[in-house]
PDB file of N, CA, C and O in Angstrom:
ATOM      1  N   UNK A   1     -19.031   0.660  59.160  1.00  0.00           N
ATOM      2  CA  UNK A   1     -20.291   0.150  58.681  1.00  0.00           C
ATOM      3  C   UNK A   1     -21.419   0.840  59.442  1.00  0.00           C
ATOM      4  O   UNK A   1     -21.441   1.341  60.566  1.00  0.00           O
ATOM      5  N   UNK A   2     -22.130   0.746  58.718  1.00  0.00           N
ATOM      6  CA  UNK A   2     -23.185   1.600  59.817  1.00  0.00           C
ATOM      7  C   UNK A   2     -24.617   0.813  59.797  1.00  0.00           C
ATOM      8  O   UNK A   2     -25.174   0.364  58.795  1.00  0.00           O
ATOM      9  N   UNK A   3     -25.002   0.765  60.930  1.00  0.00           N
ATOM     10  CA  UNK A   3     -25.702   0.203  61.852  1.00  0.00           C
ATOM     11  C   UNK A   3     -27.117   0.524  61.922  1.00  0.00           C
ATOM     12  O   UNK A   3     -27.229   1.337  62.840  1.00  0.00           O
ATOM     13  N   UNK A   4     -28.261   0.286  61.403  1.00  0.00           N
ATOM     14  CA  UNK A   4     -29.975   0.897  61.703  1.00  0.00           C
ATOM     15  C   UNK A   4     -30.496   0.158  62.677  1.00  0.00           C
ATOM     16  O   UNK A   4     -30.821  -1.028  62.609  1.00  0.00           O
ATOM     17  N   UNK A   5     -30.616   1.311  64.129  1.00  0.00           N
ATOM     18  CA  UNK A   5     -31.174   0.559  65.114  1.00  0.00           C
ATOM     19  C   UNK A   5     -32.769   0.444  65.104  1.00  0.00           C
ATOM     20  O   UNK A   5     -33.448   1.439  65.353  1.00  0.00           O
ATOM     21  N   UNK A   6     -33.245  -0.568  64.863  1.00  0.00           N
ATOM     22  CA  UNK A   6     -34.948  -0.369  64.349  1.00  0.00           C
ATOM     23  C   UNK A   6     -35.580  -1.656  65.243  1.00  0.00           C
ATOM     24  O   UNK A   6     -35.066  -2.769  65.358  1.00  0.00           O
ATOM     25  N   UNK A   7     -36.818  -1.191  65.829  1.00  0.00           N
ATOM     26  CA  UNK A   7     -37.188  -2.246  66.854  1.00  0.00           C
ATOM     27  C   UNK A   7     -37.989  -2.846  65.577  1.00  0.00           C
ATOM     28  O   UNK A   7     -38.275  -2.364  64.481  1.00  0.00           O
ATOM     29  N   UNK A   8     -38.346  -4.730  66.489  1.00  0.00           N
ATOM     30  CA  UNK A   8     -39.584  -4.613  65.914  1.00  0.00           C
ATOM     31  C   UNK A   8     -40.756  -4.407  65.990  1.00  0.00           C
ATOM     32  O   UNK A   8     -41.516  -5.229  65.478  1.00  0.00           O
ATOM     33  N   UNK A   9     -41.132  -3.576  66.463  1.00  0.00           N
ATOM     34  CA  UNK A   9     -42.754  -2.843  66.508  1.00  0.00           C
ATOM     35  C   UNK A   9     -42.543  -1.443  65.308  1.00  0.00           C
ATOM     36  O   UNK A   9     -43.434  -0.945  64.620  1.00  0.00           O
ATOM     37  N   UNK A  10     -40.865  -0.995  65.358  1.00  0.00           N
ATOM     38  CA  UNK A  10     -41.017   0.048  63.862  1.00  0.00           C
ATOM     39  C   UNK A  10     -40.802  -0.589  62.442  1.00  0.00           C
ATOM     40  O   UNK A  10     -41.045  -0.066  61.355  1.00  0.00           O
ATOM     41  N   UNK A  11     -40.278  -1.868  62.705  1.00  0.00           N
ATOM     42  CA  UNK A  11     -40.134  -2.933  61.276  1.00  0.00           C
ATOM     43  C   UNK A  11     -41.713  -3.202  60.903  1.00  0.00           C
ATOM     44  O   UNK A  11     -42.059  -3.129  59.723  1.00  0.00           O
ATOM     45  N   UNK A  12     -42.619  -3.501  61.886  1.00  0.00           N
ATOM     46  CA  UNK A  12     -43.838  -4.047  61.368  1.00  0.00           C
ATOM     47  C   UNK A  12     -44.797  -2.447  61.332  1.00  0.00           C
ATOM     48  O   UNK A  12     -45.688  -2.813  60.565  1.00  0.00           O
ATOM     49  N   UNK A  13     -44.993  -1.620  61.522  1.00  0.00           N
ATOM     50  CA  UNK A  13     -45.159  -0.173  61.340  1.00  0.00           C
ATOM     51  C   UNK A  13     -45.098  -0.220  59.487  1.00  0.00           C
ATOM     52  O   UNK A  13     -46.007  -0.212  58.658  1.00  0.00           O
ATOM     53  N   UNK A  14     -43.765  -0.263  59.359  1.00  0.00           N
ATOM     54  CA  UNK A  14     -42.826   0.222  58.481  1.00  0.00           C
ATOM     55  C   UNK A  14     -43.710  -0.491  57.322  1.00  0.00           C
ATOM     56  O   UNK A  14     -44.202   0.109  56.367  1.00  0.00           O
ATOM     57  N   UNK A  15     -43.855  -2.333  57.666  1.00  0.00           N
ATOM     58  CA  UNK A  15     -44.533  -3.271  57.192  1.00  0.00           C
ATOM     59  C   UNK A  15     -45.921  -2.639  56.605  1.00  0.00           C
ATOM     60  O   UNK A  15     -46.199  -2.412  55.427  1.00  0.00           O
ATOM     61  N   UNK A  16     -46.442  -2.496  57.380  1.00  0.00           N
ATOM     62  CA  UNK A  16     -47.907  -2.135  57.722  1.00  0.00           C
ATOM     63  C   UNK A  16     -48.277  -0.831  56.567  1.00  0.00           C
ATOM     64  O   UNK A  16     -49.192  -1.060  55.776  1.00  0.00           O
ATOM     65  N   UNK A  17     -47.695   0.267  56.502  1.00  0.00           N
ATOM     66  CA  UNK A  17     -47.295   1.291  55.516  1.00  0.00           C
ATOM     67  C   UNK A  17     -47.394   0.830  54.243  1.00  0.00           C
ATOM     68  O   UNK A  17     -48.305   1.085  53.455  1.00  0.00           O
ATOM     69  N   UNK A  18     -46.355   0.084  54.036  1.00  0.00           N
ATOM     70  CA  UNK A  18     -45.985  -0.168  52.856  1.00  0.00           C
ATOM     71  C   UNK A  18     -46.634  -1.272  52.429  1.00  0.00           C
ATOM     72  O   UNK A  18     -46.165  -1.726  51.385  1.00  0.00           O
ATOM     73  N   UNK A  19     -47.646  -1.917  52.925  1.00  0.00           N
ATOM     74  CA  UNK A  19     -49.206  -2.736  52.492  1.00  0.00           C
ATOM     75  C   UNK A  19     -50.173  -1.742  52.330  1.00  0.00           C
ATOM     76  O   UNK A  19     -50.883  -1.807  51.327  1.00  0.00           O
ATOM     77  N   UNK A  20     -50.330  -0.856  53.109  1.00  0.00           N
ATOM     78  CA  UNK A  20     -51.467   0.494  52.716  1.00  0.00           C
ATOM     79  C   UNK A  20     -50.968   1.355  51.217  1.00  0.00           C
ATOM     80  O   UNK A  20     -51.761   1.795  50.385  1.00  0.00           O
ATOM     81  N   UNK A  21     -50.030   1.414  51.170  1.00  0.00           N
ATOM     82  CA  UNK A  21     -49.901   2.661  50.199  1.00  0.00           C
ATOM     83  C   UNK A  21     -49.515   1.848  49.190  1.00  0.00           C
ATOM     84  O   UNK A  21     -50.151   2.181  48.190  1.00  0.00           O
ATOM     85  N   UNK A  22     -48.353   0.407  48.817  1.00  0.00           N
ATOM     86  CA  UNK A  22     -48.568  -0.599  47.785  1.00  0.00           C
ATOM     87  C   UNK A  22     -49.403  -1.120  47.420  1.00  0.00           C
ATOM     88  O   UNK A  22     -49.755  -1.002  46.246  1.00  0.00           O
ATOM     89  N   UNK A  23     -50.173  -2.063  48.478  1.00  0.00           N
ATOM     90  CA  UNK A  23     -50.913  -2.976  48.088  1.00  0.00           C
ATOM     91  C   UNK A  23     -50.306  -4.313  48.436  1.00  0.00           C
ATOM     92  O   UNK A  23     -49.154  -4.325  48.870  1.00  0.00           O
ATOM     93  N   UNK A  24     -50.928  -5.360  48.296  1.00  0.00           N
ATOM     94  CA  UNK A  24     -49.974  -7.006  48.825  1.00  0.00           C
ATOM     95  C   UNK A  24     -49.245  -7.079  47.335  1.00  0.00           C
ATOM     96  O   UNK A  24     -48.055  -7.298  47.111  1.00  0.00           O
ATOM     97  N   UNK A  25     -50.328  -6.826  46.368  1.00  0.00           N
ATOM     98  CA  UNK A  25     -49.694  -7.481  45.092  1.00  0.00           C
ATOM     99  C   UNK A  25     -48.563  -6.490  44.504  1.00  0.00           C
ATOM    100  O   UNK A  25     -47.591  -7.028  43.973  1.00  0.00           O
ATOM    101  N   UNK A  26     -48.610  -5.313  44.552  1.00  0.00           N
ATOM    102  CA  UNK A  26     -46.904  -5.007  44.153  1.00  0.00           C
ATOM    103  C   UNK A  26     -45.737  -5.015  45.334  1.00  0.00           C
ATOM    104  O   UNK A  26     -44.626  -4.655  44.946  1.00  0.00           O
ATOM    105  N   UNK A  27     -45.856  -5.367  46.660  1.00  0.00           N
ATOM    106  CA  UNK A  27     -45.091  -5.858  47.294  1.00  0.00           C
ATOM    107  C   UNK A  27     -43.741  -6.606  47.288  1.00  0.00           C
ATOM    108  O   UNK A  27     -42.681  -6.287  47.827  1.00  0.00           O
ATOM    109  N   UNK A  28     -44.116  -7.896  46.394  1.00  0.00           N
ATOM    110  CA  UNK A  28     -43.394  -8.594  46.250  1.00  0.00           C
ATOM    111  C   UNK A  28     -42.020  -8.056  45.042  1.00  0.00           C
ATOM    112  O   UNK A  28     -40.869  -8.489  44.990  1.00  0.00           O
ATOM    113  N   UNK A  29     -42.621  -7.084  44.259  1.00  0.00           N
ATOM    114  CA  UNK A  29     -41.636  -6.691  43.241  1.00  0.00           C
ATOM    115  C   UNK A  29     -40.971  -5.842  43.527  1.00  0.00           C
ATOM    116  O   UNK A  29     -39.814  -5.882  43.106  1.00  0.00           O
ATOM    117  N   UNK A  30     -41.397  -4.707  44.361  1.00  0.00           N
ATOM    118  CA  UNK A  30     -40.622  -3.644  45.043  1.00  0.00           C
ATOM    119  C   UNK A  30     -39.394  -4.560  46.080  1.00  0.00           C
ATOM    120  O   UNK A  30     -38.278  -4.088  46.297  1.00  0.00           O
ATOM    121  N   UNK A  31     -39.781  -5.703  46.550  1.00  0.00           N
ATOM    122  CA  UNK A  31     -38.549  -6.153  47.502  1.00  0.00           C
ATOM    123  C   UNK A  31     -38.080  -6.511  46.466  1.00  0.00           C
ATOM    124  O   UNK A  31     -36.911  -6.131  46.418  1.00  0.00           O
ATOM    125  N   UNK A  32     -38.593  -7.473  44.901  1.00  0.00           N
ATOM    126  CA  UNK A  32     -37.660  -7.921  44.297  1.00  0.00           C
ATOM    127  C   UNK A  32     -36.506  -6.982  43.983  1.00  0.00           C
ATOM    128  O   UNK A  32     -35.328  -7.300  44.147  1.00  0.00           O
ATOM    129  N   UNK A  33     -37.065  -5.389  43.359  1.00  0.00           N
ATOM    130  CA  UNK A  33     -36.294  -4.840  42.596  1.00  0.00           C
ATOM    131  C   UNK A  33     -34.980  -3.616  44.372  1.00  0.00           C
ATOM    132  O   UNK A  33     -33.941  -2.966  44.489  1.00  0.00           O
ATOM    133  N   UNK A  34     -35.829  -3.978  44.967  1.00  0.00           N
ATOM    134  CA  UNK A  34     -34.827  -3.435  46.201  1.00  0.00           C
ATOM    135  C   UNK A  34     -33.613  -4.518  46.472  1.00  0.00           C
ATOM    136  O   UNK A  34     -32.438  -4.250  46.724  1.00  0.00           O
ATOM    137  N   UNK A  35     -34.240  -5.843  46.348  1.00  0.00           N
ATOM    138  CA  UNK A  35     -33.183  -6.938  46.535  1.00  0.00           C
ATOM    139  C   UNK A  35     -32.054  -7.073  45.168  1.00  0.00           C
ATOM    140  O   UNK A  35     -31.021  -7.701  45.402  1.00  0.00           O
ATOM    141  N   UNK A  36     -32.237  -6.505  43.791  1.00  0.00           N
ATOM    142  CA  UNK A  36     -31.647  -6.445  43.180  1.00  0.00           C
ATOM    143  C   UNK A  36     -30.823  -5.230  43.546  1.00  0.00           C
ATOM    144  O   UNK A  36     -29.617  -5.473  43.509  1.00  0.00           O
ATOM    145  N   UNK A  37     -31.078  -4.215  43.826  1.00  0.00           N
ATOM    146  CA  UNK A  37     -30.696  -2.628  44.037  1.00  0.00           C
ATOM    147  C   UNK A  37     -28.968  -3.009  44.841  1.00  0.00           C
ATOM    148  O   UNK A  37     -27.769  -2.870  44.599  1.00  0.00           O
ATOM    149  N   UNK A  38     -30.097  -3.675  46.134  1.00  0.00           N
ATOM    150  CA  UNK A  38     -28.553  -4.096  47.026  1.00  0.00           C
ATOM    151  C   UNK A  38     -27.104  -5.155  46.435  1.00  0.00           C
ATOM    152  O   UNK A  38     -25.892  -5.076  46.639  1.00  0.00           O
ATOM    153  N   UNK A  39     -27.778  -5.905  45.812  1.00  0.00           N
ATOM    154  CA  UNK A  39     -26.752  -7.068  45.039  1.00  0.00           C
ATOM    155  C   UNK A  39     -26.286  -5.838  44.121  1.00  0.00           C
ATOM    156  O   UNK A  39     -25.060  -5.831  44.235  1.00  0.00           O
ATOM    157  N   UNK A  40     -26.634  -4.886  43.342  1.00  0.00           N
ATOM    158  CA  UNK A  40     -25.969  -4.583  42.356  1.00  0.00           C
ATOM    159  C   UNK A  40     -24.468  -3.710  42.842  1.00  0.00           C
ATOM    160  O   UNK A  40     -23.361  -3.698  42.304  1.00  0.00           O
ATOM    161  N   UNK A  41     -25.125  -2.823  44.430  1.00  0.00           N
ATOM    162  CA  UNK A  41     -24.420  -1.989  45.522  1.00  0.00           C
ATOM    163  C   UNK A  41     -22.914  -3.014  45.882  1.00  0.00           C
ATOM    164  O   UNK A  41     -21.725  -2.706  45.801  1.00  0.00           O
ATOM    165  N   UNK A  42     -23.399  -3.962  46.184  1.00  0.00           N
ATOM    166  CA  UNK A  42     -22.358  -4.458  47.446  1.00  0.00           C
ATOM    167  C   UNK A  42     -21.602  -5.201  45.756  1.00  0.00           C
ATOM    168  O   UNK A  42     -20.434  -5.515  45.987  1.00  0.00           O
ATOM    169  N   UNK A  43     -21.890  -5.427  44.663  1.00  0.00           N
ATOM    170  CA  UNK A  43     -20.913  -6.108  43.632  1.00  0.00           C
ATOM    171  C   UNK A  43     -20.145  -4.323  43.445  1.00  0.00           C
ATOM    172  O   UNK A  43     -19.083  -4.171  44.049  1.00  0.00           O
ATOM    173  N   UNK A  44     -20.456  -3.619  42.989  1.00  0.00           N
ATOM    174  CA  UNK A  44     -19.955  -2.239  42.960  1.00  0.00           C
ATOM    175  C   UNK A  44     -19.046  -2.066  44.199  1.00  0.00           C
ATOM    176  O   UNK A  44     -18.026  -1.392  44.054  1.00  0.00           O
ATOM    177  N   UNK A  45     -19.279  -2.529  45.220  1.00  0.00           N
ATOM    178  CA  UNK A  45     -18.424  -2.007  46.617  1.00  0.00           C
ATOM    179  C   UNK A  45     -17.559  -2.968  46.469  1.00  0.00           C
ATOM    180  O   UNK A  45     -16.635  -2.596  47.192  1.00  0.00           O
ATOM    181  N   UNK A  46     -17.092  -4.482  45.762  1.00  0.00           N
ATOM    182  CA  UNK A  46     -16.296  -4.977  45.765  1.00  0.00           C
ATOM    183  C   UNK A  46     -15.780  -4.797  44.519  1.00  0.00           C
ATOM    184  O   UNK A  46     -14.593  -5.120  44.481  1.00  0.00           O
ATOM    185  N   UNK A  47     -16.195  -4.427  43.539  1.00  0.00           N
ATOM    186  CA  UNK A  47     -15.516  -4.021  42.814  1.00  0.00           C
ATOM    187  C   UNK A  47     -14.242  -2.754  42.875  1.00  0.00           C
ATOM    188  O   UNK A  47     -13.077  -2.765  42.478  1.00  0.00           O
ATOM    189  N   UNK A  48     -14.987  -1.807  43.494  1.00  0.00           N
ATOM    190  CA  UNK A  48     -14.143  -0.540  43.758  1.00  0.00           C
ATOM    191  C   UNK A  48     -12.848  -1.160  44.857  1.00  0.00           C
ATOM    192  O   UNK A  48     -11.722  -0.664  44.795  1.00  0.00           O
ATOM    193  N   UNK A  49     -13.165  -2.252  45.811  1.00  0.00           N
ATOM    194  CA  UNK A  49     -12.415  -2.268  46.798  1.00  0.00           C
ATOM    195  C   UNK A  49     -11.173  -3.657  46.229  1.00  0.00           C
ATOM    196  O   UNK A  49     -10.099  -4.115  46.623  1.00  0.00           O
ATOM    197  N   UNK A  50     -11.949  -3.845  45.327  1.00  0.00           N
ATOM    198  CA  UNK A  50     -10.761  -4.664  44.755  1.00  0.00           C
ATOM    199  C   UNK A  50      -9.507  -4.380  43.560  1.00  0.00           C
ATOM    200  O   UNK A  50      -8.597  -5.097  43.143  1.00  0.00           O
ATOM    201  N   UNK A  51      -9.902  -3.110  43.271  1.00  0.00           N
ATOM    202  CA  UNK A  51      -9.467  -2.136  42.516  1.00  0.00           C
ATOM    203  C   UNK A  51      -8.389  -1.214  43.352  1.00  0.00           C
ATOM    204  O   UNK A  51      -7.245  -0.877  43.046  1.00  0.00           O
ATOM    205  N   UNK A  52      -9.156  -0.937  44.491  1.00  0.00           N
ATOM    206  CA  UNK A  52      -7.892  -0.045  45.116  1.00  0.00           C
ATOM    207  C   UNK A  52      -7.350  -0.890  45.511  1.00  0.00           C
ATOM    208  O   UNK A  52      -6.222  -0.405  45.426  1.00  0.00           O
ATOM    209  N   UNK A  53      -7.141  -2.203  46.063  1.00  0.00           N
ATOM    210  CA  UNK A  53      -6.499  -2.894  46.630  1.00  0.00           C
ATOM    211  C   UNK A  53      -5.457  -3.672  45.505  1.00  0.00           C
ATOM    212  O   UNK A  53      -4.447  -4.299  45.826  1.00  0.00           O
ATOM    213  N   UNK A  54      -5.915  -3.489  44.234  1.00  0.00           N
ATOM    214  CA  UNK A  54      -4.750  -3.774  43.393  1.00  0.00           C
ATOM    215  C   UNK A  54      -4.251  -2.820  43.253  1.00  0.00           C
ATOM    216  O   UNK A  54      -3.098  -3.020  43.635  1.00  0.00           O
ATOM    217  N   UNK A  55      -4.361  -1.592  42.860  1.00  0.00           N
ATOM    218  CA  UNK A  55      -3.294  -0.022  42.756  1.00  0.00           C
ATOM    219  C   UNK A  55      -2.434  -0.238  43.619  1.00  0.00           C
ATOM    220  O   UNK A  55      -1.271  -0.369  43.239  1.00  0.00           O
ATOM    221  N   UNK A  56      -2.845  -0.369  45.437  1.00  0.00           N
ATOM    222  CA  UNK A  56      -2.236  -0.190  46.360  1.00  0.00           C
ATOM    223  C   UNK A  56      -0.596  -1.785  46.474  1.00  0.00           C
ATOM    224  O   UNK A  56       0.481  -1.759  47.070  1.00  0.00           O
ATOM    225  N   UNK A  57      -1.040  -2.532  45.870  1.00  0.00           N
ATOM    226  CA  UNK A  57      -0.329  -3.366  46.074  1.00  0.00           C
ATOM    227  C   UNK A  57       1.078  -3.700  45.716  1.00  0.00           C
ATOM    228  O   UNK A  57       1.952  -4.492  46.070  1.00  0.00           O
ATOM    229  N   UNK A  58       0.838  -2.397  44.543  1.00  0.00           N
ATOM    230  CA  UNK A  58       2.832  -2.240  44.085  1.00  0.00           C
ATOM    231  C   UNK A  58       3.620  -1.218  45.568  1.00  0.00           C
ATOM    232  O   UNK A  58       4.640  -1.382  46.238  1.00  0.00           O
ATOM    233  N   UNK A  59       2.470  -0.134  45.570  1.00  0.00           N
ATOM    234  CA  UNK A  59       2.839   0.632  46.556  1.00  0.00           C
ATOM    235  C   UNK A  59       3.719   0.061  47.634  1.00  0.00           C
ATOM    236  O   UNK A  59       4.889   0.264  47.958  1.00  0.00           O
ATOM    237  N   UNK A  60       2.375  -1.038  48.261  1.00  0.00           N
ATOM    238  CA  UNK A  60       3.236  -1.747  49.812  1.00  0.00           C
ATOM    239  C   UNK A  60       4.239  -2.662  49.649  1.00  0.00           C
ATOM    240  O   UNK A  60       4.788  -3.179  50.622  1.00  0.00           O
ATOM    241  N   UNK A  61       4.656  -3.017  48.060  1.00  0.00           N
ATOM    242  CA  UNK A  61       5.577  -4.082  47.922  1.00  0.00           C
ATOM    243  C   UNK A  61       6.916  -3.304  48.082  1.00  0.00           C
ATOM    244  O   UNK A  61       8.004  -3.678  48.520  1.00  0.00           O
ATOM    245  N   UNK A  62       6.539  -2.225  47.638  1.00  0.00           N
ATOM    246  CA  UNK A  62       7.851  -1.098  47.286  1.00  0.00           C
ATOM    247  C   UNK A  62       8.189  -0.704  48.944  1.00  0.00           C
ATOM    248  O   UNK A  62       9.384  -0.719  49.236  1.00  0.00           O
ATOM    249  N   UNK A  63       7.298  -0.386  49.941  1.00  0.00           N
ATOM    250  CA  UNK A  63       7.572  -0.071  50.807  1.00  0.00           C
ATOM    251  C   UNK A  63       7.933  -1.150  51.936  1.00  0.00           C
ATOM    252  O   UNK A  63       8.532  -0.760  52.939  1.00  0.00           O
ATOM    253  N   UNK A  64       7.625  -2.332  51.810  1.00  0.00           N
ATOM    254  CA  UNK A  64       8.001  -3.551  51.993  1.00  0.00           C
ATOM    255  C   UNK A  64       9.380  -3.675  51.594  1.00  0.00           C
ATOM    256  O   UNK A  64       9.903  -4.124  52.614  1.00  0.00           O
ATOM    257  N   UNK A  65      10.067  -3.580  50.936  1.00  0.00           N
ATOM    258  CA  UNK A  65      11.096  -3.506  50.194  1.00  0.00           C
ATOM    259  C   UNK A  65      12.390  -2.376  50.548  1.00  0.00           C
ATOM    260  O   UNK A  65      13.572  -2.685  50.700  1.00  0.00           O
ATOM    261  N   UNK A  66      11.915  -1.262  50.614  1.00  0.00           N
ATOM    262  CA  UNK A  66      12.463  -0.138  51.885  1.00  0.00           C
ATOM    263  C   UNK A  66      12.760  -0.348  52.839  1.00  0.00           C
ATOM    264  O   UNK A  66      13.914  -0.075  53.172  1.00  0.00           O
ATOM    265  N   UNK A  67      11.882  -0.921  53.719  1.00  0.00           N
ATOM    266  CA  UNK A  67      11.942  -1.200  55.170  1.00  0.00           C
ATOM    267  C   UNK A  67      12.599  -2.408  55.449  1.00  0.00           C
ATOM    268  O   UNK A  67      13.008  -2.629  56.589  1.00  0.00           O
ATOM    269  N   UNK A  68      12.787  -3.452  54.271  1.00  0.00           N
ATOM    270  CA  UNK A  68      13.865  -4.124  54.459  1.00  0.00           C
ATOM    271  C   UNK A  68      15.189  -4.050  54.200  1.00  0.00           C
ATOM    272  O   UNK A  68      16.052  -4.678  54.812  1.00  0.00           O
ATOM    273  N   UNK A  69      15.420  -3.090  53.060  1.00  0.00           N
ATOM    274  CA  UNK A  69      16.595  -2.742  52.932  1.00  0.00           C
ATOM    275  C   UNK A  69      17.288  -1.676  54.040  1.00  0.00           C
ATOM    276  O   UNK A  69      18.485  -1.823  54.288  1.00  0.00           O
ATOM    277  N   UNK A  70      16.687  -0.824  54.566  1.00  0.00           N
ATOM    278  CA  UNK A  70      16.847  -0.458  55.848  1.00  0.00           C
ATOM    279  C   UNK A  70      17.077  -1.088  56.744  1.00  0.00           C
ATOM    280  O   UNK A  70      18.235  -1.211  57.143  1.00  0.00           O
ATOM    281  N   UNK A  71      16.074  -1.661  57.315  1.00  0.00           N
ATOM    282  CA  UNK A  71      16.662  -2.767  58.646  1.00  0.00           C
ATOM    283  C   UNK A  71      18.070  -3.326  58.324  1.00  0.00           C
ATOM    284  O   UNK A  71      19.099  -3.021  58.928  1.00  0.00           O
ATOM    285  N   UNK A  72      17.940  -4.417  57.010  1.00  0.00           N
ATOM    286  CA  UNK A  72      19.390  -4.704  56.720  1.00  0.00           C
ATOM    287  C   UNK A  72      20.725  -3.370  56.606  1.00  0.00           C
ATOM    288  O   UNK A  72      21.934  -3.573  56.724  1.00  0.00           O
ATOM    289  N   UNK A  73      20.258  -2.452  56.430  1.00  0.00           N
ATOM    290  CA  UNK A  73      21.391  -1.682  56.371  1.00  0.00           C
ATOM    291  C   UNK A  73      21.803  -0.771  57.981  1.00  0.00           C
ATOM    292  O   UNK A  73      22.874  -0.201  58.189  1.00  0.00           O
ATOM    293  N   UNK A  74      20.569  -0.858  59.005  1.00  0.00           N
ATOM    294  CA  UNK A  74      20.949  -0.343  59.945  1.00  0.00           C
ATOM    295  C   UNK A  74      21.389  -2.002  60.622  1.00  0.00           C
ATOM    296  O   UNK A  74      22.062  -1.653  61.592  1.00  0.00           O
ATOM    297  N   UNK A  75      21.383  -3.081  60.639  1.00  0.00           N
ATOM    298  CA  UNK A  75      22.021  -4.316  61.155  1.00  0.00           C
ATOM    299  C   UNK A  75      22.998  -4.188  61.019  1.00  0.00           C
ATOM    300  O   UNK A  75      23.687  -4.059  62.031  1.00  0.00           O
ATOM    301  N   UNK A  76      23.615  -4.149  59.745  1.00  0.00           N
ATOM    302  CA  UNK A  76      25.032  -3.623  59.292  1.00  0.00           C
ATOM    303  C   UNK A  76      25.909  -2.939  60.505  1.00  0.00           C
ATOM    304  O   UNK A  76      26.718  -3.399  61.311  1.00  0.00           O
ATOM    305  N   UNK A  77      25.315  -1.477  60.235  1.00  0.00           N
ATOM    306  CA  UNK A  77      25.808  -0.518  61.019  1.00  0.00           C
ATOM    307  C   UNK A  77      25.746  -0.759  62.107  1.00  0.00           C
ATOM    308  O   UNK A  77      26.755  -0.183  62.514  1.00  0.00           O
ATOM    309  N   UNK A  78      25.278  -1.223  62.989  1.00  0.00           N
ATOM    310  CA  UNK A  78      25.110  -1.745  64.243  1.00  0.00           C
ATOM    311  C   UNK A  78      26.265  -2.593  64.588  1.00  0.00           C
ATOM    312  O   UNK A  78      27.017  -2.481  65.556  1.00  0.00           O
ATOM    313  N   UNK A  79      26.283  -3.618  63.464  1.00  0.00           N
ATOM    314  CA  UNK A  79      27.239  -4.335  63.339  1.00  0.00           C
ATOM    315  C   UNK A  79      28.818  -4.119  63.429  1.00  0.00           C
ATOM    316  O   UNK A  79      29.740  -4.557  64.116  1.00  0.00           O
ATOM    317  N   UNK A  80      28.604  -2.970  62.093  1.00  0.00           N
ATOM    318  CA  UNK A  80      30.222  -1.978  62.545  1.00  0.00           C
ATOM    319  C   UNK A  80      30.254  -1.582  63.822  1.00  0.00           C
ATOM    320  O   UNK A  80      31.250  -1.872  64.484  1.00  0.00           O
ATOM    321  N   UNK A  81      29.432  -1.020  64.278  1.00  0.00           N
ATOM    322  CA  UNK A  81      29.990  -0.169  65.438  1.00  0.00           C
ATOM    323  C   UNK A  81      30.143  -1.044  66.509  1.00  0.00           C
ATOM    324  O   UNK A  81      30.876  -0.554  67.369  1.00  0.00           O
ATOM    325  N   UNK A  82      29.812  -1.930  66.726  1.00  0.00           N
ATOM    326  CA  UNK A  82      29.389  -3.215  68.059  1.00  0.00           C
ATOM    327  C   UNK A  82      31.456  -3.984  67.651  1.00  0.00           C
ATOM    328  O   UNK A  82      32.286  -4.608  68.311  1.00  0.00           O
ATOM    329  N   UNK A  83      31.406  -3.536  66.541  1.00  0.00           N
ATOM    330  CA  UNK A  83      33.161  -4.504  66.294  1.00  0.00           C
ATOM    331  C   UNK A  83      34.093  -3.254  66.405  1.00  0.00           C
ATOM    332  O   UNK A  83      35.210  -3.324  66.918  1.00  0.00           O
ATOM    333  N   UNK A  84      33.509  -1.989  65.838  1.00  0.00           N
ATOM    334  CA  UNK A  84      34.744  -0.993  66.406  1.00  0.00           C
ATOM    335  C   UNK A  84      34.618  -0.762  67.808  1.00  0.00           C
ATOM    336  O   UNK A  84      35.717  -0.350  68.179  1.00  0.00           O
ATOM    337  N   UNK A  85      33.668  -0.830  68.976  1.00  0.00           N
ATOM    338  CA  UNK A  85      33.825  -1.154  70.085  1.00  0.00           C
ATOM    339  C   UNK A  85      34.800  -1.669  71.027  1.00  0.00           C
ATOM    340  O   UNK A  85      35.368  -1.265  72.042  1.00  0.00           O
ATOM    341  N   UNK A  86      34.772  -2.962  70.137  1.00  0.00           N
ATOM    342  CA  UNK A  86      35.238  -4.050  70.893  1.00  0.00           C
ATOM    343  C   UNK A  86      37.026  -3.798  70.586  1.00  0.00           C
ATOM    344  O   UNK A  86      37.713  -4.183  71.532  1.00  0.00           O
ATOM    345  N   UNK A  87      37.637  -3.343  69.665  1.00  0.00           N
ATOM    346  CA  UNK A  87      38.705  -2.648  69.178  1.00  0.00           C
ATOM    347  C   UNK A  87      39.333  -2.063  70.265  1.00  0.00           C
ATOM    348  O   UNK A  87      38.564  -1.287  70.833  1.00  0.00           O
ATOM    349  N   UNK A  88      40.798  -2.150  70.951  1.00  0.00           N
ATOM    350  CA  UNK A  88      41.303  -1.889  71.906  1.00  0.00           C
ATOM    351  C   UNK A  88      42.538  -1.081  71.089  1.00  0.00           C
ATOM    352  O   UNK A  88      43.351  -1.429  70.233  1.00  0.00           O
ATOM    353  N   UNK A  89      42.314  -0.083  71.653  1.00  0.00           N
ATOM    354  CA  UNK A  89      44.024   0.601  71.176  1.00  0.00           C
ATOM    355  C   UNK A  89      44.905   0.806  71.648  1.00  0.00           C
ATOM    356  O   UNK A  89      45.855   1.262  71.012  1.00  0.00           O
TER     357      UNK A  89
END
């Protein structure tokens, strides 16, 4: 995530600007339509992230699924060999 380190003496600067070159009265619509800008961003960023996160989810089931059939199959083997061990001839 990334981080804007901004004091406030450059927030009210910033403020101050953007009353000179807007005006008070279109102020309020520029935050409106900036405050829409961001809601539309972060629904788009969950959208995309809920999207890969469904693609991805057969993936890790499958590999979930590997890694258990493995473990169970090296238990096994472990198993054999721990009883041919013990086997005296």
């Amino acid at each position: 995530m990334i981080q804007l380190f901004i004091s406030g003496q450059e927030i009210i600067l910033i403020l101050a600007l953007a009353l000179i070159f807007f005006g008070a009265k279109s102020i309020p619509e520029i935050a409106r339509v900036m405050g829409k800008g961001v809601r539309e961003f972060r629904k788009a960023t969950n959208e995309i992230q809920k999207e890969f996160n469904d693609s991805t989810s057969d993936f890790k089931k499958n590999i979930d699924e590997v890694n258990k059939t493995v473990g169970d199959d090296a238990r096994k083997i472990k198993e054999n060999f721990d009883k041919a061990k013990n086997i005296k001839l």
